[in-house]
N, C-alpha and C positions, 0 to 999 in steps of 0.2 A: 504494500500500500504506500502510497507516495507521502499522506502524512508522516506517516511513521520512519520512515528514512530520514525527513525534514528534520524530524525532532530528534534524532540521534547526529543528524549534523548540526545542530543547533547546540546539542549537550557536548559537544566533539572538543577534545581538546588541542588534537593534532594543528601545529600551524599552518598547514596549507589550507584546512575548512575555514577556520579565521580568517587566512586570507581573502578566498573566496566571499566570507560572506561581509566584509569589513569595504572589499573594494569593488561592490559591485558598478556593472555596464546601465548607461543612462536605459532607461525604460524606451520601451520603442512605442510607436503610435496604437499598436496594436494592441502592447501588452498593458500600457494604459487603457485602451476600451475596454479590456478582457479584465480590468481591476474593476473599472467603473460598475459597469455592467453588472458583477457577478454581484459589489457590494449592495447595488440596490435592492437585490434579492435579501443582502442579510441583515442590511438595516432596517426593513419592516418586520422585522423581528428581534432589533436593538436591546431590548431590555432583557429578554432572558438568553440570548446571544452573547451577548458581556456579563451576565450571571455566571453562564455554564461557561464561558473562558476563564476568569477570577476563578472558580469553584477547580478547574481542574486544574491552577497553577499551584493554589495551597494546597491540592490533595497529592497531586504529584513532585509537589517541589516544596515539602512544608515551612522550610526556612523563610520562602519568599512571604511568609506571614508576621515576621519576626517588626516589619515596618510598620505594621498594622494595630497600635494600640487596642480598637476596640474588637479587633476578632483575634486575635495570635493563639487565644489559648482555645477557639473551639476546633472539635478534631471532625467533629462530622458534616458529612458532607450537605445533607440536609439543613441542618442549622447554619450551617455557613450561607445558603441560598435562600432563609428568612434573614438575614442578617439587612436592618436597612444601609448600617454604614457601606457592605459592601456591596449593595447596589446602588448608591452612590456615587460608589469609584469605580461601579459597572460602567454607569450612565458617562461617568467623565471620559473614562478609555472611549468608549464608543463615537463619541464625541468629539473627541480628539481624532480620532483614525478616521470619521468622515470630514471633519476639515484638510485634511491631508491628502486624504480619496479624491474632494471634489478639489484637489490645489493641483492636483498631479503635472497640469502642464502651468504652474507658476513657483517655481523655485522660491523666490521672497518671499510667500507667501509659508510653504513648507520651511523652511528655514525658520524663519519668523516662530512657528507651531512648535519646531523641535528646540529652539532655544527657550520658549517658555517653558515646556516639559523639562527641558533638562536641567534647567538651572535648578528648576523646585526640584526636583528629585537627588540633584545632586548637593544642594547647598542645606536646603531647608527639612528634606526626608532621609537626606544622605544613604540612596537607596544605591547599593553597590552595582556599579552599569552591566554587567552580567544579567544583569535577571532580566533586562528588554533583549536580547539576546530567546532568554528563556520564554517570554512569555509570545517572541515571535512566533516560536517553535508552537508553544500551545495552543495561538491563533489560528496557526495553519491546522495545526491538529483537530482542532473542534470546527474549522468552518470546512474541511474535508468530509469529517462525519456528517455533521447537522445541514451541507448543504452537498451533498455530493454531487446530485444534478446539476449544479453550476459549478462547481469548484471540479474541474476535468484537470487531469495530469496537466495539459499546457496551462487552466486558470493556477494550476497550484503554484507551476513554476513562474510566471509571473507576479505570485504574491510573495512568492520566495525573496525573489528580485525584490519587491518593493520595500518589504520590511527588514531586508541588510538594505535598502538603503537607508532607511529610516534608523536603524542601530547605527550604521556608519554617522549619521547627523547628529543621533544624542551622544557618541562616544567624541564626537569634536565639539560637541560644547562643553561636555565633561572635560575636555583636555583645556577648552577655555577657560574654564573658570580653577584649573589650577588642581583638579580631582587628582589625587594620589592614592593609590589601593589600599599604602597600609596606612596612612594618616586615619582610616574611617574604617578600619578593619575588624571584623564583628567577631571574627575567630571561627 
């Protein structure tokens, strides 16, 4: 399954997949419509769509909940998906990823998006840049499942493309503002 490859290259530590996925090729016109496209599909279903992406980053990556005061310590997966805080920061990610979706052919604009993300997360949540990496890998994971009708091997592979390009952006604003691994290092 093409998800699942995704996400084992997304957890990959080898430097050549880094590479790949740090320096991806501009989107082409196509693979842009084949993002647009597919997201309108998954934006009508926004709300439990970034539920179930949140839901299976804490359940398969439970550290990435260590950032999260008011959920860190629930373990199930149910109660994580009544939790209002984190459909909150459902709503936000979602939100964030279609401002991005509909910028795809205005760089400022994207730039713009990923520098506010990234500052909060790096200054003000000091959420270690690894995990947008991570939670790429899960995006693609659950909108493979939850939408496979439109997410086909070439949708996937252009989402691949678009979210290292989007972790390429937040990891240069993190180098912007002077991010050091071990300065914020949680252990």
């Amino acid at each position: 399954m093409v998800t699942m490859d995704v996400k084992e290259r997304m957890q990959g530590e080898g430097e050549g997949e880094r590479d790949h996925l740090e320096r991806p090729s501009p989107l082409t016109d196509k693979e842009r419509m084949m993002i647009q496209d597919s997201w309108a599909k998954v934006y009508q279903n926004c709300e439990d769509t970034g539920v179930a992406i949140l839901v299976r980053l804490f359940v398969n990556f439970p550290s990435s909940k260590q950032y999260f005061s008011q959920f860190k310590h629930i373990e199930e997966p149910e109660e994580l998906e009544r939790s209002a805080q984190l459909r909150k920061h459902a709503h936000r990610i979602m939100n964030a990823l279609n401002t991005l979706v509909e910028s795809l052919d205005n760089s400022d604009r994207m730039a713009s998006v990923l520098k506010v993300v990234g500052k909060a997360h790096a200054l003000r949540h000091k959420v270690e840049p690894v995990y947008f990496k991570i939670l790429s890998g899960v995006i693609l994971e659950v909108l493979g499942e939850a939408f496979s009708e439109v997410v086909t091997a070439e949708v996937a592979a252009a989402w691949t493309k678009f979210l290292a390009t989007v972790y390429c952006g937040i990891t240069a604003v993190y180098e912007e503002v002077g991010w050091t691994k071990l300065s914020t290092s949680t252990g």
